[in-house]
C-alpha positions, 0 to 999 in steps of 0.5 A: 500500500505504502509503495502504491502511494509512492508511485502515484506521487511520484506520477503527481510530480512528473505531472507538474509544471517545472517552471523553468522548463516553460515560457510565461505564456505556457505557465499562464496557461497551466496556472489560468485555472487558479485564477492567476493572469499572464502577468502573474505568471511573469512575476513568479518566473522571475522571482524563480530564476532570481531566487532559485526557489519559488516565491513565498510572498509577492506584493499584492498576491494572496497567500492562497493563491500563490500556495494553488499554483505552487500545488501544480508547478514544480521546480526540477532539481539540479545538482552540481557533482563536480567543479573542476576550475582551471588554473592556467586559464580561469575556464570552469567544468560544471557536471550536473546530474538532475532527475533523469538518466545521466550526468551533462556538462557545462563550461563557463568561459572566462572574457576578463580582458577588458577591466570594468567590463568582465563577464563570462560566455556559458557552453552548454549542453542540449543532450547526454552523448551524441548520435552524430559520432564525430571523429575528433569529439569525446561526447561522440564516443558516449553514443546517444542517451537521450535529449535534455529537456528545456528547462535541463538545459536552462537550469545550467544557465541560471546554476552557473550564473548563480555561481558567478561573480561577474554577469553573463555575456552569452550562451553558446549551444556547443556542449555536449550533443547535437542541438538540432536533434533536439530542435524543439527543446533547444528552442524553447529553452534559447527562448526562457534564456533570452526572455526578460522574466527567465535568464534576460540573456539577450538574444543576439549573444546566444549562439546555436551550433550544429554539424549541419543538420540541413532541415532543421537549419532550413526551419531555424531560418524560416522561424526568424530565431534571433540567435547566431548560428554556427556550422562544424564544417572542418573539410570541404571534401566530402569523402574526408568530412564524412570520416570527420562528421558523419552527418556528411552521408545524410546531409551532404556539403552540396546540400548544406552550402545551399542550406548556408546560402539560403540563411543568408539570402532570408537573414542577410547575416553570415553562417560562421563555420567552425573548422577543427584543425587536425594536422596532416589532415585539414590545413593544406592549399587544397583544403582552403581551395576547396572550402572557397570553391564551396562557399563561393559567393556566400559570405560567411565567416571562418572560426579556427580551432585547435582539435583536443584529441587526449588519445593522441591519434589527432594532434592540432597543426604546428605553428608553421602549418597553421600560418601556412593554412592562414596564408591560404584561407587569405588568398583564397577564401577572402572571407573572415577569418578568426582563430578561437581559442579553446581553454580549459584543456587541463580540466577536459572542459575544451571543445570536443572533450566533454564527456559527462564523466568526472575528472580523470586527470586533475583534482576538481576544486568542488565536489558535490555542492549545488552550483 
């Protein structure tokens, strides 16, 4: 009997309304029923995401009517098991566990260059492993476990931004998974993070990036979302990137440069393609006369980084074969050019090490604490 009562508790609770997990709108619409208006939705999101707790009293709101819609909302837990802070570069590993299968990461990114004007970048995930399998990503190897739900993916923004002394600049969907294989959720939650009642994170500061998942980039133009986009690109041979990402035999270069194109023609902005450098493999002439015959006549914008390989098998180029692949993209692509850093390196918090799993080379400076 007692074990009857549990469960269908536990069904209660899953019925709930996790307030992190919807926009104002939709929580007025679960709450209409006691009588609460939009507005009043609005204002317990916002003391939720100040606070972290739902409000015991607001100004001019009975008590008993905030107890009615506390009865059939929630606010889904998240524990932070490990921090691990670097201390070469400042970049901070988060490694949640919430109350599905799983553990999923952060990374809070550090931009301390301009005093009086610190704030921090925020990378998070939008799944736990991956389906797509990238050669040169560690969260690849996991396999695909399951999607992240909105309000997963929003409480690592509010737990980091609570954990943070400085204000955040910007959110970049690059964490662990494919974030167009969750399109719906990662959607949704970009809208929680940038609304002024949920993380008031502004729109044009969070980035959404994908290994090239062509209907989905299609639909995100039709939409008119606001947010940057980014494209892991890394070959411009179709052979070479299907062995590097494999969403090449599905979505093929041809499809995604019309994909590229047909962003920019609706939006007027450019796609930034990210391009993973992996020496002896992707940094020749060929590599840039082919990334330019590709894109020619699509303006877009070229983000370079390092690969992180801890198994050795992929090493980043030299400085010589870097400057060479530089002096290419200069001569033939004739489009911007940037070279990103990946930090955290010592911590596995860079691009392509995040792996939901707890430090295997270094000591984390917290351990089961709440972020």
């Amino acid at each position: 009997m007692h074990r009857e009562r549990l469960l269908s508790r536990k069904v209660n609770v899953e019925q709930l309304t996790d307030i992190r997990g919807v926009t104002a709108k939709e929580l007025f619409e679960k709450i209409s029923q006691t009588g609460a208006d939009l507005r009043l939705a609005r204002r317990i999101q916002s003391a939720v995401f100040r606070s972290g707790v739902f409000p015991s009293e607001l100004p001019e709101v009975s008590s008993r009517l905030l107890l009615k819609i506390k009865e059939i909302t929630r606010i889904a837990s998240l524990e932070c098991i490990e921090k691990a802070v670097s201390p070469i570069d400042g970049f901070t590993r988060y490694l949640f566990r919430s109350e599905g299968e799983g553990l999923f990461e952060s990374v809070r990114i550090p931009l301390v260059h301009r005093p009086g004007d610190e704030k921090y970048i925020i990378c998070i995930s939008s799944q736990i492993g991956c389906s797509v399998g990238c050669a040169f990503c560690a969260t690849g190897s996991m396999g695909f476990i399951r999607d992240l739900s909105a309000g997963e993916i929003v409480a690592q923004v509010e737990a980091v931004k609570r954990d943070s002394e400085y204000p955040v600049g910007g959110v970049v969907f690059m964490g662990m998974g494919e974030p167009f294989l969750n399109y719906e959720n990662v959607m949704k939650s970009a809208q929680i993070i940038s609304s002024p009642t949920g993380m008031a994170v502004a729109a044009k500061t969070i980035t959404v990036s994908t290994s090239g998942v062509v209907p989905q980039i299609r639909q995100f133009t039709d939409e008119g979302r606001p947010y940057k986009l980014v494209i892991s690109l890394s070959s411009a041979d179709s052979a070479q990137r299907e062995i590097l990402i494999p969403t090449e035999k599905k979505w093929p270069l041809s499809e995604l440069a019309e994909s590229v194109k047909y962003y920019h023609d609706k939006t007027g902005e450019r796609v930034t393609l990210a391009w993973t450098m992996i020496s002896g493999v992707n940094c020749s002439e060929n590599d840039a006369v082919g990334l330019s015959e590709l894109f020619s006549g699509i303006p877009v914008k070229l983000d370079l980084i390092d690969v992180n390989d801890p198994s050795g098998k992929m090493v980043p180029p030299s400085d010589e074969e870097r400057n060479l692949f530089l002096d290419y993209l200069r001569l033939h692509l004739k489009m911007p050019v940037a070279r990103r850093y990946s930090g955290g390196k010592d911590i596995e918090a860079a691009c392509g090490m995040l792996a939901g799993r707890a430090s295997q080379n270094t000591k984390p400076t917290e351990k089961n604490s709440n972020a």
